[in-house]
N, C-alpha and C positions, 0 to 999 in steps of 0.2 A: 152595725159592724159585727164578724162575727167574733166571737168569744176564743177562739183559738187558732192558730195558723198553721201551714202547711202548704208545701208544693211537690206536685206529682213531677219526679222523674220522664222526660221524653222516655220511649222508646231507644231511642239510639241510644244515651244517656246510662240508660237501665244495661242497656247490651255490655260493656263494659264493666257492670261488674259481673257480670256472666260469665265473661271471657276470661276473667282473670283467673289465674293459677297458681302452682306452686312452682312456675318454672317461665311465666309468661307475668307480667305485669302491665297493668292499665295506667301506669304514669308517668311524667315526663319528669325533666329535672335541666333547670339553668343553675351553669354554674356563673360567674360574676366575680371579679378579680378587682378589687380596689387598692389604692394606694391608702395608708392610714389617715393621712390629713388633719382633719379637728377628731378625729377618733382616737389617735394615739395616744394612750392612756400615761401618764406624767411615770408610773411603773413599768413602764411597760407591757405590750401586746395591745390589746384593742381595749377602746369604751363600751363592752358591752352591755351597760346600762343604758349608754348613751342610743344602743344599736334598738335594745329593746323597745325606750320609749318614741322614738321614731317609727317603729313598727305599729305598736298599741295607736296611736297618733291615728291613723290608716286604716284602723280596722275597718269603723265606720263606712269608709268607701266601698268596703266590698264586702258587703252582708254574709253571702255565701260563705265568709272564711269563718265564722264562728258557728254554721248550720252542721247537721250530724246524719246520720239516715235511720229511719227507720225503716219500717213493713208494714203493709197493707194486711190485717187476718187474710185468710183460705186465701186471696187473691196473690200475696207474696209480691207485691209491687214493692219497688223501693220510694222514698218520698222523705223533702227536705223539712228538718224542724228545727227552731233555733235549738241550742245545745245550751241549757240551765248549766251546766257545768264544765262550761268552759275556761280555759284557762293558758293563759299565753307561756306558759313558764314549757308544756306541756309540748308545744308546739316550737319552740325555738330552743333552741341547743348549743352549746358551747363545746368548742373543742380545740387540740392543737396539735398541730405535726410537730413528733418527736425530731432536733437540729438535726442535721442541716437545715431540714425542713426543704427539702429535694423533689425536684417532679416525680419521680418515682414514687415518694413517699404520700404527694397528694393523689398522684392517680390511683395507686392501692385504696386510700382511704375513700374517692370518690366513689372506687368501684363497689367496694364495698357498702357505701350508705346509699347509693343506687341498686343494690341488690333487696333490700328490704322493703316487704312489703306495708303499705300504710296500715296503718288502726281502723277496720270500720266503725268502730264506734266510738269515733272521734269526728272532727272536721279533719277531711280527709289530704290535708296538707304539712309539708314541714318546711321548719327553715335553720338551715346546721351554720352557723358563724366558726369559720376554719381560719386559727392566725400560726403563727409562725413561719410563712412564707418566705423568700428569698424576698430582701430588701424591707421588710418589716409590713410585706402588704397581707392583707386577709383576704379571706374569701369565702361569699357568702352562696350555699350549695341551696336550691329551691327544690323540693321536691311535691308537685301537683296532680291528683288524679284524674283525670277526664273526663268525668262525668261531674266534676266539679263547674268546668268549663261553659257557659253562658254564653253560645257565640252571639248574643245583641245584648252581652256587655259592653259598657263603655271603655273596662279598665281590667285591670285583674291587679293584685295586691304589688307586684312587682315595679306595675307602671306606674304606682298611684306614688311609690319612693322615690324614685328617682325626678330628677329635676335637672332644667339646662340651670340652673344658678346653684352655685355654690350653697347660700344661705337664703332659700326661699322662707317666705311667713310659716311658722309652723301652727298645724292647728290643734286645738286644743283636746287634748284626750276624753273625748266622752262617754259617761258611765253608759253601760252596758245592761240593758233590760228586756232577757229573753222573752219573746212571745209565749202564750202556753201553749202545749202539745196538747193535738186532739185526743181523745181515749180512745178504745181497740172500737166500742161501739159507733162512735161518730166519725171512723177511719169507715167502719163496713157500712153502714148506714149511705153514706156517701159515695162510696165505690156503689150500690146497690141502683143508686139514683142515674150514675153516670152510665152504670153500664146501658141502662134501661130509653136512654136519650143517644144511644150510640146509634142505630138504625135511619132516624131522624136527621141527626147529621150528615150520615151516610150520603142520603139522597141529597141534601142539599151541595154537598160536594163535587157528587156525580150532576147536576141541574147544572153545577157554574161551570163543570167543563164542558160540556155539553155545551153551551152558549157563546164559550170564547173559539175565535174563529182561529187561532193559532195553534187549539189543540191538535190536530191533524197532524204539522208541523213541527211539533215537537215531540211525538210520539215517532214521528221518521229521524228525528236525530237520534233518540234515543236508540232505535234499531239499527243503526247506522253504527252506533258508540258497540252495543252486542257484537255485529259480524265483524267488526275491528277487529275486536277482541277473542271471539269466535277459535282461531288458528291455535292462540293460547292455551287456550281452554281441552283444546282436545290434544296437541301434542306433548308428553312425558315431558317434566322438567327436567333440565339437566342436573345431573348430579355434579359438583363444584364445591373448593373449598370454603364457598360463603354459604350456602343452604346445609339443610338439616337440621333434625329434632331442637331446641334451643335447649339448656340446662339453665340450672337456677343461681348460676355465678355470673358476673360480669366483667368486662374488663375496658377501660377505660385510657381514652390516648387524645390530646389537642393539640393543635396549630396554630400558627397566624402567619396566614397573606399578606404582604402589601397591596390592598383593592386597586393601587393604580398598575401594576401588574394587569389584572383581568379587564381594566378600564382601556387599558391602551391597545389588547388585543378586542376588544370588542367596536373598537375606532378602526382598527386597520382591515379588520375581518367583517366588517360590517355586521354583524350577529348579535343576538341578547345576551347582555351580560348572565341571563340563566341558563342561555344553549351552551354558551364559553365552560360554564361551570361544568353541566353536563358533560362536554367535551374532554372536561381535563380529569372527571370522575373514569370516565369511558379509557384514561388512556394509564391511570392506573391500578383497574381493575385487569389492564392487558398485560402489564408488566408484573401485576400482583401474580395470576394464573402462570406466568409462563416461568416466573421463578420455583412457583409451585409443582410444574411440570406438565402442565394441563395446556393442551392446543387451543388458543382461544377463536381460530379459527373453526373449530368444530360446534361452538357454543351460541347459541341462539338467549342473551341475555338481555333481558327486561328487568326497567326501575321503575316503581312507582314513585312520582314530585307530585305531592299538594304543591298545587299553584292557589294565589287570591284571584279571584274574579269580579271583573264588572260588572252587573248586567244594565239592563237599560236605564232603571229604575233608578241608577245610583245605587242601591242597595251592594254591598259588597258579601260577597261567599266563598267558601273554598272548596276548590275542586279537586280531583285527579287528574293527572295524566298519565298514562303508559306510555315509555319510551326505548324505542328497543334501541339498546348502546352499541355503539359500533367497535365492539374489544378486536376484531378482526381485520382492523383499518390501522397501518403502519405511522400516518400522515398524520398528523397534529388540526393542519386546516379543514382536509378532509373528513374528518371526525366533526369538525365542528359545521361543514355544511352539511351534512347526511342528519345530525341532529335539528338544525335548523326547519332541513325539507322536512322532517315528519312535526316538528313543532307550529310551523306555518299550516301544515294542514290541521293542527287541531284547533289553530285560531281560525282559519278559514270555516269548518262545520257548522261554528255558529259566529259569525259576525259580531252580533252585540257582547260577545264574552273574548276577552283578551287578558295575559298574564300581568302582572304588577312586575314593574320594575325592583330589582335587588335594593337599588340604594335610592336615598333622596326624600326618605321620611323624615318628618321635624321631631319624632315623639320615640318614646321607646312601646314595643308593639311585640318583639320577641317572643318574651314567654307564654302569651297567649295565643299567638299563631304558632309556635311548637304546637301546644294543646291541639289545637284548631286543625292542624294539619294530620295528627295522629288520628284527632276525629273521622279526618279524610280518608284517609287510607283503607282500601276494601279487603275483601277476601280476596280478590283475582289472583290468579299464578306469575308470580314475579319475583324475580330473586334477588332485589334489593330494596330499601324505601330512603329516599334523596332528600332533604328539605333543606330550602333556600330562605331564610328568615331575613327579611330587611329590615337597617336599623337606622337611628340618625347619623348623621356624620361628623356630630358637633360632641364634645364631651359631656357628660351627666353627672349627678352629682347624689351622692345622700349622706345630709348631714356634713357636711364639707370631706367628704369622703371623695374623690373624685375617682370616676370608675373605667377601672383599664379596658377590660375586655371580657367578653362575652359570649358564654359558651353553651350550646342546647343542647341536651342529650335525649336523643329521639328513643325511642321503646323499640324494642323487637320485636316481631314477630312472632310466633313460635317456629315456625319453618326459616326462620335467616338465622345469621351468624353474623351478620352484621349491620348497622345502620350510619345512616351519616346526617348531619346536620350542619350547615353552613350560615351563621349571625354574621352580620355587616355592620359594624359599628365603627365611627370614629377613622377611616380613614384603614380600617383593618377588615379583611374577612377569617375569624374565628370558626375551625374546622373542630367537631367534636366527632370521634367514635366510640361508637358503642358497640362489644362486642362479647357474642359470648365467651366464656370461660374457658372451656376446653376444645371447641373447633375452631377460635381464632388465637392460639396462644404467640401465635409469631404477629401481633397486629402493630408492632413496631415499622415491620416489613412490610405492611400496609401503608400505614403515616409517611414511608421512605418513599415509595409510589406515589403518593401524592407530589411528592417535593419536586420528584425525579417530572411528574407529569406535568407540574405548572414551570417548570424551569424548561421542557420539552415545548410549549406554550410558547413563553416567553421567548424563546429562541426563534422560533419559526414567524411571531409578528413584529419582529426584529425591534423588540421592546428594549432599550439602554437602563429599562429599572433593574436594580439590583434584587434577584430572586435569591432568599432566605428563610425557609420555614423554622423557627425559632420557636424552641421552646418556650413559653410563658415564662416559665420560672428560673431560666437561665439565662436572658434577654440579659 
């Protein structure tokens, strides 16, 4: 066995820390809204010893969370090693919104510890414990980098907490014995060796396509996905209050749906519960511009949605889609079939690949399909990025904490101004934005647009559910 450990960064993996700036960031962040439960400290506020040792518990699960990065000499590769000096105190944080303890007061603060960038020379994660909430609940902010992200993990550290039972077996805290770090010599030594077997590989790659008789085949889809795209690509983006340069502030705004709202229009409209969504994003981006004063008729606007995919194999991946939103369609149904037709022909391309449904998972999967889907997201010219995160529909638990709701904060861009993210949990869909600082400071009037759009929705599939976007913290 060998004497020292280490794992080489993918390429894509590595890109991400490349990307990252001083105005742009490589990571996500779930927020997570618990009622106190067995946590409530006999003093009051939270057990955060109790929060602690429940995490430490876990570590175990996901190796990744104690690893750090290093570099490769002359070659400048990045590459994962355990971190000798790790330490959980380091990583999780404590903190409290000054009373009332008011949504205003937690959004600031979110926005705020979503603006900061991680430590590279740490394990590239944090976890903020926020109490003082309305009704004595806390809230636990995650923030993850994405090259962190292992998509043929099984878990990531958020899912390994949570539990459909109150009081699951807890397991036992196991000491912690980092592997050794290679030295600079047996980093280059190694690299020396790999690069010299690259050639080799090479060809044996080229040989296995070359013999599968589907390559043809997928090399026309792939051309097919270009000229799609093509039109984008070469026509000027629009200029709109959501694009441009991003800055290094954020600003931070959440919802909650009733899902049987979008459940009942997706019954009567016959359409995916992800076209519906799309549809009702599409119809307050229309109300958003035109309060703004911009013709959204004149606007030719595209969203990028990670969607999950099938393929044949069972194997599951995430993908893209380009969809161009119909902000120029009065009609609420209309909007939702015009998204429908271009969403049908992206299932139709490839057959064996089809979108996941929003709700109907047993497990919590969230935070690492945030990740997973920021992975997704390309360079192409599109002026906003959507994700549709499915969750259970049963309640969870940590530590008899029982957990309200559930909120992703997708990353920018550096060319947007704003992002959205949509969690399904528990009978609720949790809307989070993310926006920049200074080109979206009215993002109130955004969140109104939504309200305004899923109650426009709900009108039109002649839904009897009571439409309410409700603040969290003032429910």
């Amino acid at each position: 066995m060998p004497r020292t450990y280490y794992e080489r960064l993918s390429p894509q993996s590595a890109s991400f820390l490349v990307r990252e700036g001083s105005r742009t960031f490589s990571h996500s962040a779930v927020l997570l809204v618990f009622e106190p439960g067995d946590l409530a400290h006999k003093a009051g506020g939270v057990d955060f010893l109790a929060i602690r040792d429940g995490i430490e518990a876990r570590l175990a699960t996901v190796p990744r969370a104690r690893q750090k990065l290093r570099w490769i000499p002359f070659e400048d590769h990045p590459i994962w090693v355990d971190d000798p000096d790790f330490s959980l105190e380091y990583h999780l944080r404590h903190t409290s919104l000054p009373k009332p303890g008011s949504e205003d007061q937690l959004r600031r603060m979110v926005s705020r510890i979503h603006a900061q960038r991680l430590d590279r020379h740490r394990p590239l994660w944090e976890c903020w414990v926020i109490e003082g909430l309305a009704d004595g609940r806390f809230a636990m902010l995650w923030k993850t980098h994405h090259c962190m992200v292992d998509p043929a993990a099984e878990s990531d550290l958020i899912e390994a907490l949570l539990s459909d039972e109150p009081h699951p077996p807890e397991p036992r805290i196991a000491s912690y014995k980092p592997r050794p770090m290679p030295s600079a010599f047996e980093l280059v030594r190694d690299e020396v060796i790999r690069q010299a077997r690259i050639p080799r590989r090479r060809l044996e790659r080229l040989e296995g396509v070359l013999r599968n008789r589907e390559w043809r085949h997928d090399l026309e889809l792939r051309a097919r996905g270009v000229a799609g795209l093509l039109g984008y690509s070469v026509k000027p983006r629009n200029e709109t209050p959501l694009s441009g340069p991003a800055g290094p502030h954020r600003r931070f705004a959440r919802g909650v749906i009733p899902l049987e709202i979008v459940q009942h229009a997706h019954r009567v409209l016959d359409a995916p519960i992800h076209d519906v969504l799309l549809a009702v994003l599409a119809g307050a981006i229309r109300r958003f511009l035109s309060e703004r004063l911009v013709n959204p008729a004149t606007i030719d606007f595209c969203v990028s949605a990670p969607v999950t995919l099938d393929t044949e194999g069972g194997h599951e991946t995430i993908g893209e889609w380009i969809v161009e939103m119909p902000i120029w369609e009065k009609d609420p149904r209309a909007r939702v079939a015009r998204i429908q037709t271009q969403t049908q022909a992206l299932r139709d391309a490839n057959p064996a690949l089809g979108a996941r449904t929003l709700v109907g998972l047993a497990e919590w999967t969230g935070s690492r399909r945030l990740s997973l889907g920021a992975r997704a997201i390309s360079r192409r010219p599109v002026d906003l990025a959507v994700m549709n995160l499915p969750g259970p529909q049963t309640p969870l638990y940590f530590r008899g904490a029982r957990l309200l709701e559930g909120f992703g904060i997708a990353p920018l861009r550096e060319d947007h101004a704003l992002a959205v993210a949509i969690m399904s949990y528990d009978g609720k869909l949790c809307w989070a934005l993310n926006a920049d600082f200074d080109r979206l400071p009215d993002i109130d009037r955004f969140a109104a647009a939504l309200e305004a759009s899923f109650d426009e929705l709900a009108e039109s599939s002649r839904s009897r559910a009571p439409l309410e976007m409700v603040k969290s913290a003032e429910a």
